[in-house]
N, C-alpha and C positions, 0 to 999 in steps of 0.2 A: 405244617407237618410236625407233629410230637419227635420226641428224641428217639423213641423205644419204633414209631413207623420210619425211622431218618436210618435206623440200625436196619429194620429187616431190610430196608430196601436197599440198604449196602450190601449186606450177606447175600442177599438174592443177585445182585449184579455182580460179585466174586463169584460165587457158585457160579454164575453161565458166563462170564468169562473164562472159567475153569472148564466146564465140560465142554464148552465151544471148542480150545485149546486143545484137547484129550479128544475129545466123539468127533466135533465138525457139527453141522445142522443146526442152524441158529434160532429158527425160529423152537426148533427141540430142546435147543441148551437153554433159552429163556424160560419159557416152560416149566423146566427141571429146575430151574434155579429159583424162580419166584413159588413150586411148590412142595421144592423142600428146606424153603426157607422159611414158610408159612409151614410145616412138618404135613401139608398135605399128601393124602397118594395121588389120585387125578390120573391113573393109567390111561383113562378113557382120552382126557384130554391133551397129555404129551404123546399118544397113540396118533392123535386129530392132526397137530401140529406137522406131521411129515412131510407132507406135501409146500409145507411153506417155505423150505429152504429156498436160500437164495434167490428171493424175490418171487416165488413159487415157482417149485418143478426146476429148480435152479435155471431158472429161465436169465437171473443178472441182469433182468429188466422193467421189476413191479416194484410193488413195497416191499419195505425191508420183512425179510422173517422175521426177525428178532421182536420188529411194532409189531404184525400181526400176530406171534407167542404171546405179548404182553396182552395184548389185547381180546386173545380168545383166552386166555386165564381169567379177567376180569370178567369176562362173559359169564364164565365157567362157575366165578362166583357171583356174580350179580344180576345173571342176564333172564332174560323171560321165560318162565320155563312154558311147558306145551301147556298143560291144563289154564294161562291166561294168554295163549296165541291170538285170541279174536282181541286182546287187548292192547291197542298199539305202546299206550306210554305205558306199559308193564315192565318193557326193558330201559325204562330211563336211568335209571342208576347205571347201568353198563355203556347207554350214550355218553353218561356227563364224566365216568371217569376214563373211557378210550380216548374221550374228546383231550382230557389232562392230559393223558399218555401223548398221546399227539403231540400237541402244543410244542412240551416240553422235548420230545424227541426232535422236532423241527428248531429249536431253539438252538438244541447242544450239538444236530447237524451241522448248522451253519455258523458254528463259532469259529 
């Protein structure tokens, strides 16, 4: 990781620490933090994100919101769009960097 992605991705994880803190809804506050930290808008996608809270439906029993915001963000930038649907490894960039997301969330879980 370059120093200038080591920054956003700090800025991005204060920001949703921040709105988490202030709003609640984590998988929303991630969302909001990784895309305005990238200065993106993405209403459609922090729109998407609602239902993730808390494990979804604040259910306090699935995956975390916070991984699934990360991870439908990267979608959001990397993922298959419809016109190459019939194409499975269309969305391989958006496998191999949720797959990161992953990894490392499960790392800093169990630290």
């Amino acid at each position: 990781m370059t120093k200038d992605h080591l920054e956003l991705a700090l800025k991005a994880g204060n920001l949703a620490r921040n709105y988490e803190k202030a709003n609640t809804g984590c998988a929303q506050s991630t969302v909001a933090g990784i895309l305005d930290a990238l200065e993106i808008s993405g209403d459609e996608v922090f729109k998407s994100a609602s239902g993730l809270a808390d494990g979804l439906g604040l259910s306090g029993n699935c995956t975390c919101g916070a991984l699934m915001g990360g991870a439908l963000v990267i979608s959001f930038l990397f993922g298959r769009e419809r016109k190459d649907f019939s194409d499975p490894l269309a969305g391989m960039k958006a496998y191999e960097l949720s797959k990161v997301l992953h990894d490392e969330f499960m790392e800093n879980i169990n630290m």
